[in-house]
N, C-alpha and C positions, 0 to 999 in steps of 0.2 A: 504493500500500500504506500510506500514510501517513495517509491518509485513511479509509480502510477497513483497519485495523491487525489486525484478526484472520481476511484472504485469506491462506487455504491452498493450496498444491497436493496430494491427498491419493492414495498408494496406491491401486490394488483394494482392500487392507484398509480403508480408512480411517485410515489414519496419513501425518502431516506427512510431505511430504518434503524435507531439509533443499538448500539450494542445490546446485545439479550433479550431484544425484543422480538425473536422468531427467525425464520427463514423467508427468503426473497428472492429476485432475480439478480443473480451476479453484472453489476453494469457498470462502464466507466462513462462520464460525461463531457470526455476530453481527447484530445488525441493524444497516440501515444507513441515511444520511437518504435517500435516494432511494429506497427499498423500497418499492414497490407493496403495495395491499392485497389486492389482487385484481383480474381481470382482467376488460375491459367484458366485461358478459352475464352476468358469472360468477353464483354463487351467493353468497348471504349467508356462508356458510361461505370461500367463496375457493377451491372444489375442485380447479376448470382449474387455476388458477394454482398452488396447493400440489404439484397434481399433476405439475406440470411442471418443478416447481424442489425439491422436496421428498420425494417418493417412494425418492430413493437412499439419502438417509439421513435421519432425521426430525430438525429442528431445525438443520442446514445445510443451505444455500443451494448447491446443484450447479450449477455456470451452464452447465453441457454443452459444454465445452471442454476440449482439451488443455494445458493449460503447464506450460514451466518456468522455476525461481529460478533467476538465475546466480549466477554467483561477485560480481560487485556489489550485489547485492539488484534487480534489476529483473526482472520476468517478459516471459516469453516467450509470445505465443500461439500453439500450433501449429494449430488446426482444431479442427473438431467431434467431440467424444467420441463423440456415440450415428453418427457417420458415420466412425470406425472401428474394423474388424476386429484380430483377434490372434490368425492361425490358427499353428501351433507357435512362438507366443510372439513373432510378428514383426507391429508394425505397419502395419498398408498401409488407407490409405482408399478409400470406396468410389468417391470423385469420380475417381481412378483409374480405378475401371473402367468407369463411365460414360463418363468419357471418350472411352473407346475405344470401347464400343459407339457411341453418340453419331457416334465416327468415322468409322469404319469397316464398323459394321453395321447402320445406319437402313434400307436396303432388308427388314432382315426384321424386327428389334426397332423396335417405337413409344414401347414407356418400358419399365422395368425396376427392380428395387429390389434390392440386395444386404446381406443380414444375417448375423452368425456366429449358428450353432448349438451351445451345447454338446454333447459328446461324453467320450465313455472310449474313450483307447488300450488295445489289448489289455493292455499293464502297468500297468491302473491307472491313470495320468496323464489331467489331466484339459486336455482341449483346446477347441479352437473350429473346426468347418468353414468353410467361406464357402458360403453356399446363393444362387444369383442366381434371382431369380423372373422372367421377359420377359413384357411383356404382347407379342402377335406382332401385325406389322399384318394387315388384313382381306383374306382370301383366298391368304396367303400358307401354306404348308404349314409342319409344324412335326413335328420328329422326330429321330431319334439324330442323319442326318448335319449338320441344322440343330446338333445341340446340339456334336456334336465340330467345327466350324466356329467356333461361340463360344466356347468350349476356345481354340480353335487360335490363334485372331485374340486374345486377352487375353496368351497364352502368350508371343506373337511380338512384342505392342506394347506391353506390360506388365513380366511377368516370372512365371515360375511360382507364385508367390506369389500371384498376383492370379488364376490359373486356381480357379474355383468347384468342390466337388466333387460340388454338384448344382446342375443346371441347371432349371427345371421352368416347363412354361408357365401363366401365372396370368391370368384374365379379366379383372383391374381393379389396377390399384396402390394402395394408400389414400395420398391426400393431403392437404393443410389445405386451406383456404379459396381459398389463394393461391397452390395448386398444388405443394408443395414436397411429395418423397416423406417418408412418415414412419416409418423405417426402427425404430425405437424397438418401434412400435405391431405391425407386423411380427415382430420379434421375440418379442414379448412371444405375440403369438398363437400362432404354432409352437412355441409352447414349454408353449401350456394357461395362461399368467399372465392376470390380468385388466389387460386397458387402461381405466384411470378415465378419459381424460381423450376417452373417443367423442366425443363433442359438438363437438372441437374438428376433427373431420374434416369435409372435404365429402364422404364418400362413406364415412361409417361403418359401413353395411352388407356394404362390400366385403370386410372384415374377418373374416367368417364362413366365408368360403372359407378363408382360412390356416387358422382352428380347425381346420376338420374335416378339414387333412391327415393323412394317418396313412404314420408313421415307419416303414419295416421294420430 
């Protein structure tokens, strides 16, 4: 921090937060000397890269990480922001519940992606579901008792928290180049936002399937 003297941890709002007051977005507000200009391929403008460090807030640097300031001044890292959830306001990441499938249920899921959804409680309040998308392996059947099985199995080796409250099966998961789900790009499409940064997927077509879900 000494070095980079104006690294923030910032709220949902976008406000400081001051030491032991929780976790936040890992963010600087400044430039700094190792700053990239942009990324190889990118465009003259730096879109990939803008797009990737800059779209949360314009003019800070979001490094897509959890931390927090202790009571010393040193930071904490806890994980990847856009990898977790915060359905009735509780933390849990998704490497969690991959895990578990991963563990436990590779005979029917191949790969799988989990992202929150916003939503309205009936009073108003505003929440976040957890939506799990399974890509299902080849010739294997896929249907409610498949789904209350992945319920059951997150439920037992996780915690309720980590139970999804839609399960849904999807033909492709979008990934990067280098195979890593991209759970951000996801989101943003179930939701009707635009993802700038296509180009950086291997398989950006895959994408168009999330669009044209429809919500009841």
């Amino acid at each position: 921090r000494r070095v980079v003297p104006r690294i923030q941890i910032l709220d949902d709002h976008g406000n400081p937060l001051p030491p032991g007051h929780g976790p936040g977005e890992l963010s600087c507000a400044q430039p700094f000397a190792s700053q990239p200009l942009r990324f190889l391929n990118d465009d003259e403008r730096g879109s990939k890269y803008r797009g990737a460090y800059f779209d949360l807030r314009p003019g800070v640097w979001s490094h897509g990480d959890f931390a927090e300031v202790t009571h010393s001044g040193g930071v904490v890292i806890l994980g990847r922001s856009d990898a977790t959830l915060n359905p009735g306001g509780v933390r849990i990441g998704t490497a969690d519940i991959y895990g578990v499938i991963e563990r436990e249920l590779t005979d029917l899921v191949a790969d799988s992606v989990a992202v929150g959804r916003p939503v309205q409680l009936p009073d108003g309040t505003a929440d976040v579901e957890v939506v799990l998308f399974v890509q299902v392996r080849e010739g294997v059947a896929f249907g409610a008792e498949e789904v209350q099985r992945i319920k059951a199995t997150l439920r037992s080796e996780a915690s309720p928290r980590h139970v999804p409250a839609h399960v849904i099966q999807t033909p492709a998961i979008p990934v990067t180049a280098n195979g890593k789900k991209v759970e951000v790009a996801v989101r943003k499409a179930i939701a009707g936002e635009e993802v700038k940064n296509r180009g950086a997927l291997a398989n950006p077509d895959s994408l168009d399937w999330y669009y044209a879900l429809k919500w009841h």
